[in-house]
Predicted model as a PDB file, atoms N, CA, C, CB and O in Angstrom, pLDDT in the B-factor column:
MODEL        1                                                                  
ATOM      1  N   UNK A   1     134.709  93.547  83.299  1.00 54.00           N  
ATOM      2  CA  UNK A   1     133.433  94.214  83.058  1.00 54.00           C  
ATOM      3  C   UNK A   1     132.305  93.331  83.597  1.00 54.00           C  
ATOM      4  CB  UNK A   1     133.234  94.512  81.534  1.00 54.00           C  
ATOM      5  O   UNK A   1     132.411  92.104  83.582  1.00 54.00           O  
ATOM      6  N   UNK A   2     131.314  93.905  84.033  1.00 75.00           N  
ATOM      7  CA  UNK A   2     130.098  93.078  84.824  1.00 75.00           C  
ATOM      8  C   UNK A   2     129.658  93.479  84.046  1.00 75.00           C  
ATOM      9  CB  UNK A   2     129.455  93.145  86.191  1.00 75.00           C  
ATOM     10  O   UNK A   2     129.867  94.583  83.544  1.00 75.00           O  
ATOM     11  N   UNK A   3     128.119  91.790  83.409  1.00 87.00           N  
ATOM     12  CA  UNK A   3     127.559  91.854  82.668  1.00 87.00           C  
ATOM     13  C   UNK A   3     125.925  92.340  83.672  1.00 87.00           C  
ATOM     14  CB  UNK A   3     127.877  90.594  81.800  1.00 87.00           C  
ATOM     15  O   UNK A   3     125.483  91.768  84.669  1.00 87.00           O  
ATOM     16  N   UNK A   4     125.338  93.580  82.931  1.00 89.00           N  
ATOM     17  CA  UNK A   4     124.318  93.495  83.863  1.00 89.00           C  
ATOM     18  C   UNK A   4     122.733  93.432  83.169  1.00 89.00           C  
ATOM     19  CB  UNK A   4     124.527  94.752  84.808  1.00 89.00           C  
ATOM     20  O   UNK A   4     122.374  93.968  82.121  1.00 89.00           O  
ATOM     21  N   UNK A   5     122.028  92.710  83.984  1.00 93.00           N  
ATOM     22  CA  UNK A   5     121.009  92.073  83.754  1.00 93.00           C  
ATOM     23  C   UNK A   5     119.633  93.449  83.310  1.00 93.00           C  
ATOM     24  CB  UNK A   5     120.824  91.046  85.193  1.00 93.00           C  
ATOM     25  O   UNK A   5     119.855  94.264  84.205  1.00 93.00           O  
ATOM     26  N   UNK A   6     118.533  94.003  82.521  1.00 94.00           N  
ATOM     27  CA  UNK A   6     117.690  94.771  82.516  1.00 94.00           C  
ATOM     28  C   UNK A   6     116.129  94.473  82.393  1.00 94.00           C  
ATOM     29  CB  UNK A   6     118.110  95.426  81.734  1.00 94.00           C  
ATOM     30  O   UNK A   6     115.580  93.951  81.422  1.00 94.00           O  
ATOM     31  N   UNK A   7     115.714  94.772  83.203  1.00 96.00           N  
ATOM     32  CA  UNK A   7     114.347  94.549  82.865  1.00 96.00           C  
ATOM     33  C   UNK A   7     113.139  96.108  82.152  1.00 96.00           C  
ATOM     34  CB  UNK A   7     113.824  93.911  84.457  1.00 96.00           C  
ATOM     35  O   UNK A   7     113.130  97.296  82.472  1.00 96.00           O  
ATOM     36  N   UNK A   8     112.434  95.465  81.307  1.00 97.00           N  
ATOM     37  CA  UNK A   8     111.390  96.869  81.329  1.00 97.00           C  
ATOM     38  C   UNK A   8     110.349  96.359  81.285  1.00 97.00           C  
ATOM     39  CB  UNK A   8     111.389  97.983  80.203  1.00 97.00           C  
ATOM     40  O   UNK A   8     109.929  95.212  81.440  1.00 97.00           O  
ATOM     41  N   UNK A   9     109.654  97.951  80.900  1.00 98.00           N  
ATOM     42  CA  UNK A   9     108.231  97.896  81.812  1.00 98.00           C  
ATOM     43  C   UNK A   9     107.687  99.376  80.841  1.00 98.00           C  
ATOM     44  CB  UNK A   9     108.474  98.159  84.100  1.00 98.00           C  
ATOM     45  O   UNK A   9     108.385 100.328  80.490  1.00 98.00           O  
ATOM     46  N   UNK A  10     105.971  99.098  80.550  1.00 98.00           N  
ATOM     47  CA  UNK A  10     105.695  99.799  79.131  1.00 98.00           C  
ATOM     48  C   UNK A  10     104.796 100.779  80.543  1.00 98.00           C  
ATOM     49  CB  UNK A  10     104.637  98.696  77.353  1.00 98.00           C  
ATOM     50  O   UNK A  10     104.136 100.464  81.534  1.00 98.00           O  
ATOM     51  N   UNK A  11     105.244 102.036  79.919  1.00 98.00           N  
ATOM     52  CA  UNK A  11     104.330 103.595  81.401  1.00 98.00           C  
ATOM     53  C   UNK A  11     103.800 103.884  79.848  1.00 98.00           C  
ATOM     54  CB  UNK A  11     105.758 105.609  82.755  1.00 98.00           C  
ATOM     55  O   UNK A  11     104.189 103.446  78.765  1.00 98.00           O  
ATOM     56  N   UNK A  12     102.770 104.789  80.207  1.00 98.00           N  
ATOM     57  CA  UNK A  12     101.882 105.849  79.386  1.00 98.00           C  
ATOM     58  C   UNK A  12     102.006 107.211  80.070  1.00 98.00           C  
ATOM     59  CB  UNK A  12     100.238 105.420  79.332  1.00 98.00           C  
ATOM     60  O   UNK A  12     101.515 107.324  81.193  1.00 98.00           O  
ATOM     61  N   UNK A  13     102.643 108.304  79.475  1.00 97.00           N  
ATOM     62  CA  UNK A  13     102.129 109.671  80.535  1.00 97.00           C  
ATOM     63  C   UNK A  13     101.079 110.350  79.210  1.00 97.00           C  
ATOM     64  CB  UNK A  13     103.880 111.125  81.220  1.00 97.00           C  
ATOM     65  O   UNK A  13     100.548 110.083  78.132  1.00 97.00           O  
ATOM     66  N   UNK A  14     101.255 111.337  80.170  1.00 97.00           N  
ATOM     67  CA  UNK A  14     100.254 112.280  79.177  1.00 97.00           C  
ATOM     68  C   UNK A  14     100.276 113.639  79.716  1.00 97.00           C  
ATOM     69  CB  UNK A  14      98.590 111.780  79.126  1.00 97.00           C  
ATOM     70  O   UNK A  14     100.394 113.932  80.905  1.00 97.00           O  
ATOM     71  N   UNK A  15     100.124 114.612  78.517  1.00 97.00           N  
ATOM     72  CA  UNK A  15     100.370 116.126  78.959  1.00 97.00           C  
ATOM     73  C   UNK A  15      99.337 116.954  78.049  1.00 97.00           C  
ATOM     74  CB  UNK A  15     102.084 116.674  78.673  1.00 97.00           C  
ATOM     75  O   UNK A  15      98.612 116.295  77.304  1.00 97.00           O  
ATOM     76  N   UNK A  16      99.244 118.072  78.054  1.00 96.00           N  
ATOM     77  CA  UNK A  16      98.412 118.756  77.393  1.00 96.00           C  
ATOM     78  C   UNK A  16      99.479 119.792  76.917  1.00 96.00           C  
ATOM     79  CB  UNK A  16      97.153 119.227  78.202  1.00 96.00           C  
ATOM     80  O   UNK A  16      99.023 120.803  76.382  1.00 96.00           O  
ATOM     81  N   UNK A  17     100.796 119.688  77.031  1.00 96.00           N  
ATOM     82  CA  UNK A  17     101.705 120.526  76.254  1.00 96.00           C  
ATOM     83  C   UNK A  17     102.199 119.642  75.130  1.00 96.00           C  
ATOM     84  CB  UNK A  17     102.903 121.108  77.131  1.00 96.00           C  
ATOM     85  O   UNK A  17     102.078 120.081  73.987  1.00 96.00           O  
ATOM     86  N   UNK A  18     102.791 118.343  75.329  1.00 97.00           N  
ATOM     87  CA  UNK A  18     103.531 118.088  73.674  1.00 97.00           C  
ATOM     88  C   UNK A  18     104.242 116.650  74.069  1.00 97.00           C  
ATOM     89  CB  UNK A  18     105.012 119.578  73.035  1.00 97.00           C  
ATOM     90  O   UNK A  18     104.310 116.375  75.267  1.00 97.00           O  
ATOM     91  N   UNK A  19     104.695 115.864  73.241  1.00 97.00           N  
ATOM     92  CA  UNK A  19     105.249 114.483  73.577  1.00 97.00           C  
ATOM     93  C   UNK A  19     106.446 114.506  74.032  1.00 97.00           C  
ATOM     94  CB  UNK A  19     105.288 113.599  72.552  1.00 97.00           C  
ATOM     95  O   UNK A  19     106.427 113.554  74.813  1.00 97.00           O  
ATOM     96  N   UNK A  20     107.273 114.860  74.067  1.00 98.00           N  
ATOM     97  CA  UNK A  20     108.059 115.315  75.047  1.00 98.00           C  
ATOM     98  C   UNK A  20     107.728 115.520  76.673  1.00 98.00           C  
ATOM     99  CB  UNK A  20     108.371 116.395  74.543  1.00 98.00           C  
ATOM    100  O   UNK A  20     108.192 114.896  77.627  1.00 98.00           O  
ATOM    101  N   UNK A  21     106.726 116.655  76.650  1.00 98.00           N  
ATOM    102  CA  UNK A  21     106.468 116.411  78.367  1.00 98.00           C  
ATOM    103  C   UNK A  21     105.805 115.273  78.918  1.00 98.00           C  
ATOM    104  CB  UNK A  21     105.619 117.469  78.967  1.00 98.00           C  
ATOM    105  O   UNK A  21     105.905 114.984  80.110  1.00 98.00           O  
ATOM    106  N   UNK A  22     104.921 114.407  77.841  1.00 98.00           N  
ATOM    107  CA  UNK A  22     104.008 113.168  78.251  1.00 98.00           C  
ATOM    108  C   UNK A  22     105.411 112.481  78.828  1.00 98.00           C  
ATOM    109  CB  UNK A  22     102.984 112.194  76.793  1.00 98.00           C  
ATOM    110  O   UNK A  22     105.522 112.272  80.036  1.00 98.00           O  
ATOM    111  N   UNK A  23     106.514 112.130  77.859  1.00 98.00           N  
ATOM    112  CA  UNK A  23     107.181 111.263  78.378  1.00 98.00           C  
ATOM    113  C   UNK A  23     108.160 111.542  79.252  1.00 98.00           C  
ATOM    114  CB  UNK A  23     107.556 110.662  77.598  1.00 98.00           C  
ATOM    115  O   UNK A  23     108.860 110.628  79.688  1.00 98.00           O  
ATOM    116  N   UNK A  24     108.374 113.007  79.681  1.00 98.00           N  
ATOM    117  CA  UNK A  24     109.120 113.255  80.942  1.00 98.00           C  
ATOM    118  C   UNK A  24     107.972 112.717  82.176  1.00 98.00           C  
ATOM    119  CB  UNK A  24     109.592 115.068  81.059  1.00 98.00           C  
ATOM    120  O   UNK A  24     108.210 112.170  83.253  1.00 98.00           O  
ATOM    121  N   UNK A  25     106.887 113.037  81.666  1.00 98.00           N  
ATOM    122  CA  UNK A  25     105.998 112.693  82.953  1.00 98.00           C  
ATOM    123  C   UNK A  25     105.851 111.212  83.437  1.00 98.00           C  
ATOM    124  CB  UNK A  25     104.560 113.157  82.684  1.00 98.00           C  
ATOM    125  O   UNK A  25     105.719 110.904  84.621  1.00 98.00           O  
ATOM    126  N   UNK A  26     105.888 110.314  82.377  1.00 98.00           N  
ATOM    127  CA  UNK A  26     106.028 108.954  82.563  1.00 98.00           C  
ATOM    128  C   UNK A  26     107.258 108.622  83.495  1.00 98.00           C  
ATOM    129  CB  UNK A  26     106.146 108.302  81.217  1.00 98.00           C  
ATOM    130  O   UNK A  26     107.190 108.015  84.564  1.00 98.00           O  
ATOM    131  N   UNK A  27     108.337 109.105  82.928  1.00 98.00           N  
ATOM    132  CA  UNK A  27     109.784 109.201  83.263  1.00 98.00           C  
ATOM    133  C   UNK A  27     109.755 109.501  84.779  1.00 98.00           C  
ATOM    134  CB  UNK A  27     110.594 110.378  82.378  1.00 98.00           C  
ATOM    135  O   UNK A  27     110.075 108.487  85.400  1.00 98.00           O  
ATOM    136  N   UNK A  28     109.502 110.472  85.525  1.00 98.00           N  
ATOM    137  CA  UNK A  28     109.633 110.988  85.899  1.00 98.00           C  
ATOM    138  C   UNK A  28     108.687 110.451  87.343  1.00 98.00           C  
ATOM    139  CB  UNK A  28     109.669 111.888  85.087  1.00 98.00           C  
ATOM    140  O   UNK A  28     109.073 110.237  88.492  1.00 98.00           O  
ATOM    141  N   UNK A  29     107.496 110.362  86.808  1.00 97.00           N  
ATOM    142  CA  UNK A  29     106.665 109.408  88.169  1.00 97.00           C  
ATOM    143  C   UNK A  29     107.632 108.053  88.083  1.00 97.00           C  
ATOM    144  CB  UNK A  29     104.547 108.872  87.795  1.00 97.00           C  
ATOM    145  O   UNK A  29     108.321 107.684  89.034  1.00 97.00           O  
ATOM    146  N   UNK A  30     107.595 107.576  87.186  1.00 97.00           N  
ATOM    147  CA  UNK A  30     108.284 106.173  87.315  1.00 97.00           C  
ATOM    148  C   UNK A  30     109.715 105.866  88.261  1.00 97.00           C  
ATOM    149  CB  UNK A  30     108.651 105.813  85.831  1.00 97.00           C  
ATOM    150  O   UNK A  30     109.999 104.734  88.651  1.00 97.00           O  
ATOM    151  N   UNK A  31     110.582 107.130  88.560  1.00 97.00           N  
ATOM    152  CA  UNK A  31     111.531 107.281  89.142  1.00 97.00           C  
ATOM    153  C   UNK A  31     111.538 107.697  90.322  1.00 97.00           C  
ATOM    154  CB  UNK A  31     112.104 107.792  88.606  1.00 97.00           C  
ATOM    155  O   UNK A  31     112.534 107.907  91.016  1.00 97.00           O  
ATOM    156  N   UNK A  32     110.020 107.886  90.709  1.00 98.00           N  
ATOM    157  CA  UNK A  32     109.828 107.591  91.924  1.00 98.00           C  
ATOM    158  C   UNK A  32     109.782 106.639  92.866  1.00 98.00           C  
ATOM    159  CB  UNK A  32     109.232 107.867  92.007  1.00 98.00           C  
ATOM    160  O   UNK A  32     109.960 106.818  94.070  1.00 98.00           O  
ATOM    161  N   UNK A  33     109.443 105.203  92.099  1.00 96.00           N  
ATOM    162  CA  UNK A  33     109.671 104.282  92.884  1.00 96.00           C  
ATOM    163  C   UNK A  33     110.456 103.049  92.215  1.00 96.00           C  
ATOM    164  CB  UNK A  33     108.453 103.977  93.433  1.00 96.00           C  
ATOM    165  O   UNK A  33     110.286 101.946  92.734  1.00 96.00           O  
ATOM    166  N   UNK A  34     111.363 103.165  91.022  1.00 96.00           N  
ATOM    167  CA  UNK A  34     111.906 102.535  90.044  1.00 96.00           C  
ATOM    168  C   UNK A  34     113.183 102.987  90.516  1.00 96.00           C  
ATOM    169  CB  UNK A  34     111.439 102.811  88.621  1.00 96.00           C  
ATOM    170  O   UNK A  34     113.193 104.197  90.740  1.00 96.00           O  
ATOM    171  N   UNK A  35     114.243 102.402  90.732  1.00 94.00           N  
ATOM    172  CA  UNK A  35     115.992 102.954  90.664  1.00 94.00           C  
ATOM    173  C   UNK A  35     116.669 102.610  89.044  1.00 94.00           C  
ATOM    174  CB  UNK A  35     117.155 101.830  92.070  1.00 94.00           C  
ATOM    175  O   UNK A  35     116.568 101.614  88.327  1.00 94.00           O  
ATOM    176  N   UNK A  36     117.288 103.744  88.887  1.00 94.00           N  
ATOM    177  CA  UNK A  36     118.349 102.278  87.809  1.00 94.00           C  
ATOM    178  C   UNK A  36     117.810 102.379  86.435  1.00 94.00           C  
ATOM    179  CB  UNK A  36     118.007 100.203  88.338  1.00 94.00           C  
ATOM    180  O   UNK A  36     118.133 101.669  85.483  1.00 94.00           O  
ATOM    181  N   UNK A  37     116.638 103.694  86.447  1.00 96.00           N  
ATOM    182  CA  UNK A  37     116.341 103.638  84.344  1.00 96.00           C  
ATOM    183  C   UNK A  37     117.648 104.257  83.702  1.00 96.00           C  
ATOM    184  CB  UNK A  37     114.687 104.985  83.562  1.00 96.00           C  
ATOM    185  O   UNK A  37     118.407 105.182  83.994  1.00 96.00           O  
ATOM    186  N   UNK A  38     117.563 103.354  82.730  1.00 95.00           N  
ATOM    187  CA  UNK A  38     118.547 103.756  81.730  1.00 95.00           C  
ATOM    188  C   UNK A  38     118.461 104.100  80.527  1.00 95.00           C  
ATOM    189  CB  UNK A  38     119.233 103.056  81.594  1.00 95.00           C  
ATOM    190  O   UNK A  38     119.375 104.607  79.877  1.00 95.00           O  
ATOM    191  N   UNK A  39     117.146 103.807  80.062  1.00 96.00           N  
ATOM    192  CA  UNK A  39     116.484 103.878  78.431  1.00 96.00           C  
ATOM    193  C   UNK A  39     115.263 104.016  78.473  1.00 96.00           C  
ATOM    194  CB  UNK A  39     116.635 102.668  77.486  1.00 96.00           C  
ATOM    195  O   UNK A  39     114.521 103.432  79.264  1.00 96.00           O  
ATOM    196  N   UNK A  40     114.897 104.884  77.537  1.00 98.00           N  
ATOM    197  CA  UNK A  40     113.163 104.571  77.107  1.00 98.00           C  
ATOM    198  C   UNK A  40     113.090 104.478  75.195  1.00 98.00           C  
ATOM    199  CB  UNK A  40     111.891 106.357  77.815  1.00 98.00           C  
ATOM    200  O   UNK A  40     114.028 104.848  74.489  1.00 98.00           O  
ATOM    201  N   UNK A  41     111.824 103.930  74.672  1.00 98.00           N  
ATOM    202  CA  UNK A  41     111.721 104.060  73.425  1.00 98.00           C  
ATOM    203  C   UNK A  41     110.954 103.566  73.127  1.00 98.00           C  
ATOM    204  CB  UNK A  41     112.458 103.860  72.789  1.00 98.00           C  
ATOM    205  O   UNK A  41     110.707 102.365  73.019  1.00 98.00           O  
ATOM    206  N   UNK A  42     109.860 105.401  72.730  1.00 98.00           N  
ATOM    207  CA  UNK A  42     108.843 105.459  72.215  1.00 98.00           C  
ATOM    208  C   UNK A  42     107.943 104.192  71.652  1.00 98.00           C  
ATOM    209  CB  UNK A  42     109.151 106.239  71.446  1.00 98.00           C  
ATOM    210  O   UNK A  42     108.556 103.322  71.035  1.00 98.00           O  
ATOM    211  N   UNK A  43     106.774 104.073  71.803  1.00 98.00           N  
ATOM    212  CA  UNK A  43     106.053 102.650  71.249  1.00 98.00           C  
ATOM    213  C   UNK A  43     104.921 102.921  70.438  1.00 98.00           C  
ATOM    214  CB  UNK A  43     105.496 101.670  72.428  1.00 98.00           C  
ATOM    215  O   UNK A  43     104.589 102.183  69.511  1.00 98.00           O  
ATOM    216  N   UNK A  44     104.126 104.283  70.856  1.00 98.00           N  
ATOM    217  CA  UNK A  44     102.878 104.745  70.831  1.00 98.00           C  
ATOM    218  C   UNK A  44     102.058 105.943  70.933  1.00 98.00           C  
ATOM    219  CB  UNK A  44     102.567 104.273  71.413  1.00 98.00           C  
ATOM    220  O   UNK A  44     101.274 105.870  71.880  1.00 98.00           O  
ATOM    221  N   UNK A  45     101.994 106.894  70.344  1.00 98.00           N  
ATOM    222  CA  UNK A  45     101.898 108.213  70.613  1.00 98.00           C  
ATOM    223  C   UNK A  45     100.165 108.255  69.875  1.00 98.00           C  
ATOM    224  CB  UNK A  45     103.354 109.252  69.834  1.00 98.00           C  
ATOM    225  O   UNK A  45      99.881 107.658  68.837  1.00 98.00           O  
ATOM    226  N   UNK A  46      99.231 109.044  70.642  1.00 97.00           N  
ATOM    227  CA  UNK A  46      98.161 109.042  70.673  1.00 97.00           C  
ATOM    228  C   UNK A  46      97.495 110.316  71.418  1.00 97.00           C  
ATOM    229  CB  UNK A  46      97.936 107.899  71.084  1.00 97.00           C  
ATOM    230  O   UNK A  46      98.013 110.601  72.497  1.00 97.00           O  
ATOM    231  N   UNK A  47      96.351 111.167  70.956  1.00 96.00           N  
ATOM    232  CA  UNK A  47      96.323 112.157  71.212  1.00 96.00           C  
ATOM    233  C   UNK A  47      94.606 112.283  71.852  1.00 96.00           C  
ATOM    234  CB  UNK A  47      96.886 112.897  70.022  1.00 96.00           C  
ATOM    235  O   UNK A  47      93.960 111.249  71.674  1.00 96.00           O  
ATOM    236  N   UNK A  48      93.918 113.329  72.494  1.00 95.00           N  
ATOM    237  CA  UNK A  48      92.711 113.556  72.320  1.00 95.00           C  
ATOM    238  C   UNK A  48      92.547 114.925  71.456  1.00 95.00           C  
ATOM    239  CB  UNK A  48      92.091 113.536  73.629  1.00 95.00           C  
ATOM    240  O   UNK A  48      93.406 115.800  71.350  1.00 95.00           O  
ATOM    241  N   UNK A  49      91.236 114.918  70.854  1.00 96.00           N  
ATOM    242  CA  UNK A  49      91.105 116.449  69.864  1.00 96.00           C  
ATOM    243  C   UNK A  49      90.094 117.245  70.653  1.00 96.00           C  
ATOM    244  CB  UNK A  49      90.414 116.246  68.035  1.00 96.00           C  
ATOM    245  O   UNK A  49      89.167 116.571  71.100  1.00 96.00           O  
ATOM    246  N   UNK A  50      90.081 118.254  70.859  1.00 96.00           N  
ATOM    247  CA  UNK A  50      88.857 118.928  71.123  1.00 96.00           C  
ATOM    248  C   UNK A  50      88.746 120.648  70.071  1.00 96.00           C  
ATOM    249  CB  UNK A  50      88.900 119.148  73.024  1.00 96.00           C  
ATOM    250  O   UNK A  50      89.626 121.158  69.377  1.00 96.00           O  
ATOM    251  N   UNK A  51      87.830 120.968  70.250  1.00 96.00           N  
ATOM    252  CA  UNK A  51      87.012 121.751  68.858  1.00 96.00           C  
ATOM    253  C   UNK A  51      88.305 121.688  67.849  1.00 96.00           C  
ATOM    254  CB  UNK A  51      86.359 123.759  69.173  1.00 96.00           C  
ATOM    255  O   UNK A  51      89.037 122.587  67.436  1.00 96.00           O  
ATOM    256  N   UNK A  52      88.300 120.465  67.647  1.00 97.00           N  
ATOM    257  CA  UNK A  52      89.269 120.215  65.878  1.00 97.00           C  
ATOM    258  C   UNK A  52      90.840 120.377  66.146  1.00 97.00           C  
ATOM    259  CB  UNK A  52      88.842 121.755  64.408  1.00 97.00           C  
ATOM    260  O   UNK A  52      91.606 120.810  65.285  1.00 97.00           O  
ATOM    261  N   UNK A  53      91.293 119.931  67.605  1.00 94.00           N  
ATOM    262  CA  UNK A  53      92.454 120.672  67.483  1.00 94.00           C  
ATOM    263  C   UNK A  53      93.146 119.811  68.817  1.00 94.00           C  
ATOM    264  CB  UNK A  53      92.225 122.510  67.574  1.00 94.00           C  
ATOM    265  O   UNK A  53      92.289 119.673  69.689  1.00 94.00           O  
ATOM    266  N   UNK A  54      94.366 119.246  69.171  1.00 94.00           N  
ATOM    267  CA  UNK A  54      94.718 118.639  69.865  1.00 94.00           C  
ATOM    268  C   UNK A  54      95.035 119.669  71.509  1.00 94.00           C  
ATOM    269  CB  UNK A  54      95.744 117.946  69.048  1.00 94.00           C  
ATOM    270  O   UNK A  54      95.635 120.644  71.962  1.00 94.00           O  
ATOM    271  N   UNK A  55      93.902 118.297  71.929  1.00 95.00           N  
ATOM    272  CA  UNK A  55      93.884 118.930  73.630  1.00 95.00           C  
ATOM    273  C   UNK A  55      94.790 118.215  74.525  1.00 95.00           C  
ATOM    274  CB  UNK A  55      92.344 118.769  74.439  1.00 95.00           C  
ATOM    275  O   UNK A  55      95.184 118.840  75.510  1.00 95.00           O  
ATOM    276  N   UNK A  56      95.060 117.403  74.411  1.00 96.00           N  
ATOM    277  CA  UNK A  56      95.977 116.233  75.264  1.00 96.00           C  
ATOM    278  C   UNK A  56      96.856 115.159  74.490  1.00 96.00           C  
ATOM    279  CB  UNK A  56      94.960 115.298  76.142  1.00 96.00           C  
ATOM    280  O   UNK A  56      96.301 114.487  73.619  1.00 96.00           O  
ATOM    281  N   UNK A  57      98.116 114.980  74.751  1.00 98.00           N  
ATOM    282  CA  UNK A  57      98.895 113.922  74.174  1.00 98.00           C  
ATOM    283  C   UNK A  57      99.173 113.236  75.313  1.00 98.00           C  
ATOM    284  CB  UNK A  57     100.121 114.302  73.370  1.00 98.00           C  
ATOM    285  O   UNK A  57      99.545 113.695  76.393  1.00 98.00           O  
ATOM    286  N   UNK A  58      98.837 111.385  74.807  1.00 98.00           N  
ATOM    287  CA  UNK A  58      99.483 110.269  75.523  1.00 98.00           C  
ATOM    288  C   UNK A  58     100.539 109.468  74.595  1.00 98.00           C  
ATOM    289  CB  UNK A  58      98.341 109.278  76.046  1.00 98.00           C  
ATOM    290  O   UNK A  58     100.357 108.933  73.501  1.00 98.00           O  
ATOM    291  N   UNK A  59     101.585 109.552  75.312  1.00 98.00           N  
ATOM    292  CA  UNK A  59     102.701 108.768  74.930  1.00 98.00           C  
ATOM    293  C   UNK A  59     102.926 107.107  75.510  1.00 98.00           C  
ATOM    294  CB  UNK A  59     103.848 109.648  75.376  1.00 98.00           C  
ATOM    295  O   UNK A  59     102.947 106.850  76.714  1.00 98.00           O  
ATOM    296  N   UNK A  60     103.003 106.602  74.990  1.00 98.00           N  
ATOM    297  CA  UNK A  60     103.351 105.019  75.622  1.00 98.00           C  
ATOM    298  C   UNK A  60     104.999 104.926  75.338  1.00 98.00           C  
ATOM    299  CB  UNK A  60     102.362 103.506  74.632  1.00 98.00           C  
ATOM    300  O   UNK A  60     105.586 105.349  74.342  1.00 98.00           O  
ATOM    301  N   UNK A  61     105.404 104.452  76.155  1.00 98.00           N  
ATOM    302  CA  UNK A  61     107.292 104.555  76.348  1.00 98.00           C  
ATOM    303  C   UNK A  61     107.539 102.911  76.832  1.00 98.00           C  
ATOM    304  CB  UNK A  61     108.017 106.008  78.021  1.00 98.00           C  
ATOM    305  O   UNK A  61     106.639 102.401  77.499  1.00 98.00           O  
ATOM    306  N   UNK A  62     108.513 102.250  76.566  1.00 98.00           N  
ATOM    307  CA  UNK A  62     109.447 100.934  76.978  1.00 98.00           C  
ATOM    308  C   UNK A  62     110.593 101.514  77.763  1.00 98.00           C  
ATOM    309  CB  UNK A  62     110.100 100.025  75.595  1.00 98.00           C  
ATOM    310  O   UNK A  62     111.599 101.858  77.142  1.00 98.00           O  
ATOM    311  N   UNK A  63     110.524 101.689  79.368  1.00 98.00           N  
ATOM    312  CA  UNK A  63     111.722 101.901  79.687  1.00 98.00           C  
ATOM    313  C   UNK A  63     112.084 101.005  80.438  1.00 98.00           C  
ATOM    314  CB  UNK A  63     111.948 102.964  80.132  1.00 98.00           C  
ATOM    315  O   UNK A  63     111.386 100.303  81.171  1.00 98.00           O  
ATOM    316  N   UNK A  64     113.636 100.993  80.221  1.00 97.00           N  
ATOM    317  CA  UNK A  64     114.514  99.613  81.023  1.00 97.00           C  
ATOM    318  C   UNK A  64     115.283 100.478  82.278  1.00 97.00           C  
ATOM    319  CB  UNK A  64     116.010  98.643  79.740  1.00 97.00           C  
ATOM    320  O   UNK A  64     115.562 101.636  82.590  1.00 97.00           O  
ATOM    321  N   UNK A  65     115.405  99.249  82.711  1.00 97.00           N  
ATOM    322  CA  UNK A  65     116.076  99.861  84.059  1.00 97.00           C  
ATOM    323  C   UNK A  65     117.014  98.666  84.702  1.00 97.00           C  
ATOM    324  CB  UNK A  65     114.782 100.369  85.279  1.00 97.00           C  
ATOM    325  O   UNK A  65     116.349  97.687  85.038  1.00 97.00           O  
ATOM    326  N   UNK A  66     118.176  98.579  84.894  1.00 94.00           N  
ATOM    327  CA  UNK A  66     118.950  98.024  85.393  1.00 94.00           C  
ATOM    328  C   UNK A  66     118.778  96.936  87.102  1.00 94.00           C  
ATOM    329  CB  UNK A  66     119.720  99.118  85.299  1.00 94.00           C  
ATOM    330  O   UNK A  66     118.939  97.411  88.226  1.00 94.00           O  
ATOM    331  N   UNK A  67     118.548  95.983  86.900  1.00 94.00           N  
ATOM    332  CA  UNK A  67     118.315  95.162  88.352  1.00 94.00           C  
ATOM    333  C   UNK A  67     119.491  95.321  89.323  1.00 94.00           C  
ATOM    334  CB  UNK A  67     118.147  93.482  88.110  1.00 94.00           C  
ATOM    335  O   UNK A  67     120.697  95.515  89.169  1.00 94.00           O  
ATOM    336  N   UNK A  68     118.913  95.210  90.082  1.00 89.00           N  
ATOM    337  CA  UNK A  68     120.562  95.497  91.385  1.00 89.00           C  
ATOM    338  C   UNK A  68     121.322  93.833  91.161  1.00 89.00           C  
ATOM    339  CB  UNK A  68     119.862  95.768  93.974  1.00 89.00           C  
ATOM    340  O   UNK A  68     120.901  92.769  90.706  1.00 89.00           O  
ATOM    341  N   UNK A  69     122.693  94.311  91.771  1.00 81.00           N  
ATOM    342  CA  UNK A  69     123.005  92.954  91.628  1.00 81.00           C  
ATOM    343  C   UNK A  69     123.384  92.180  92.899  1.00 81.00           C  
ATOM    344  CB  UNK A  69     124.047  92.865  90.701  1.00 81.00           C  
ATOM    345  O   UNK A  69     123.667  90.984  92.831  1.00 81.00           O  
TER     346      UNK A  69                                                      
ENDMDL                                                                          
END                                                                             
């Protein structure tokens, strides 16, 4: 078995549908120029309100990703 090495790295997305899509969106840009994620987990969830009522969610995520070897 090869032991393999991970590094992470803290993204913020954000959506105006729900925490779930914030953090596909994080996910998701990040794998654009990131190879090799393997994990994320949640750190920070934070919202904006507008007339009394949530208009936007930002998620902050820890995802790791595997170094080449």
């Amino acid at each position: 078995m090869v032991d393999h090495i991970y590094k992470s790295i803290e993204l913020t997305g954000s959506s105006a549908v729900g925490v779930e899509d914030a953090v596909n969106n994080a996910l998701t840009r990040a794998a654009k120029t990131i190879h090799n994620l393997k994990w994320f987990e949640v750190t920070n969830v934070r919202g904006d309100i507008e007339k009394n009522s949530v208009a936007h969610w930002q998620v902050t995520v820890k995802a790791g990703f595997r170094l080449d070897e």
